[in-house]
C-alpha positions, 0 to 999 in steps of 0.5 A: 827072571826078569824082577831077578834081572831088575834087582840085579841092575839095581844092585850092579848097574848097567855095566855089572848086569850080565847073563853070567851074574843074573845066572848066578843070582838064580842059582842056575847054570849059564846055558839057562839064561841063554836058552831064553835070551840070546845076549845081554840086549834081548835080556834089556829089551824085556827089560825095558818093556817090563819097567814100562808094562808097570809104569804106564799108568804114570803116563796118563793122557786123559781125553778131554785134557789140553794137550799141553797138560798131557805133555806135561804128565808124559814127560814126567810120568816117563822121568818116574818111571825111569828114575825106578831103578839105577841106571833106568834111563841107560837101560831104556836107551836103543831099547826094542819093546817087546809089548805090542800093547806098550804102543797104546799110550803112545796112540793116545798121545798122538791122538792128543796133539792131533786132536788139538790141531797139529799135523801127525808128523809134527806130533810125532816129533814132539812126542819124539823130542819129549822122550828124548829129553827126558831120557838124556836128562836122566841119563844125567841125573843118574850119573850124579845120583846113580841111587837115592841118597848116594851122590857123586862129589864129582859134580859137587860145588867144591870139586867143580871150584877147583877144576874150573876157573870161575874168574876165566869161565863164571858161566861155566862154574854157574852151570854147576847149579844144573847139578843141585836140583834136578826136579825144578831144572827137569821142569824148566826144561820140559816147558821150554820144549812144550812152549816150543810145540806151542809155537809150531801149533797152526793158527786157526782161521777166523771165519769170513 
């Protein structure tokens, strides 16, 4: 139910994906759906839990790795992860995991930045902030880019010239480039977050 749940997300996006519709793509009665799910949240919990069941792997947090290497790897494990079906970063979003074992790789994570010195609240905010920038970022993408190889013209160069004054706003129309290759702007990003966890790391003390 849920693969069926999956394709049909991909087929309809977010907004098309409903319990009628995946009811119908099973060749079922409505009631059935609903006897397993009660609504349309319950349904993109499973979801979400079952996209990152098979996806966990491309999250590796490796002991012995230097915590920033993790970071790295998490935050583009997850960006993988999510970009595996339309809409994928809406899905997750506000989503509750129904996997109890989905909370391992999010131990050894924080294990990771404890283990490099900072303090567990820190390490949780960091965690925390990662995973948000990355579903924000690809909530974005996938607006432009809602599949592979379809492209919104919306947020194409020649459509953003003709709404946006470049002689009165430059900066703003150069901002467009944001839209032109989301791989290096994903990347630039994520460092400049993981340098600032750097910053808050606590310095170590010299020995008297």
């Amino acid at each position: 139910m849920i693969t069926a749940a999956l394709e049909l997300l991909d087929e309809a996006g977010l907004d098309g994906l409903t319990l009628r519709r995946l009811a119908s793509k099973l060749n079922v009665q409505a009631p059935a759906i609903y006897w397993h799910f009660k609504n349309k949240q319950e349904l993109l919990d499973e979801m979400a839990s079952a996209v990152l069941r098979a996806g966990v792997q491309q999250m590796p947090m490796s002991v012995g790795v230097k915590w920033d290497k993790c970071a790295m790897a998490y935050g583009r494990g997850l960006r993988r992860i999510l970009l595996l079906h339309r809409d994928g970063a809406k899905m997750l979003s506000g989503t509750r995991l129904t996997d109890n074992s989905l909370y391992a790789p999010m131990e050894s994570a924080l294990r990771t930045l404890v283990d490099a010195g900072f303090a567990p609240k820190l390490s949780m905010v960091a965690l925390s902030t990662i995973y948000s920038y990355v579903v924000g970022f690809v909530i974005e993408e996938q607006a432009v880019c809602p599949r592979p190889g379809v492209r919104d013209e919306f947020y194409g160069p020649q459509q953003r010239g003709r709404r946006i004054d470049g002689e009165k706003f430059p900066l703003a129309l150069q901002a467009g480039d944001l839209f032109s290759n989301f791989d290096r702007h994903f990347e630039v990003g994520l460092k400049l977050i993981i340098a600032g966890i750097a910053a808050q790391k606590p310095a170590k003390r010299r020995r008297t």
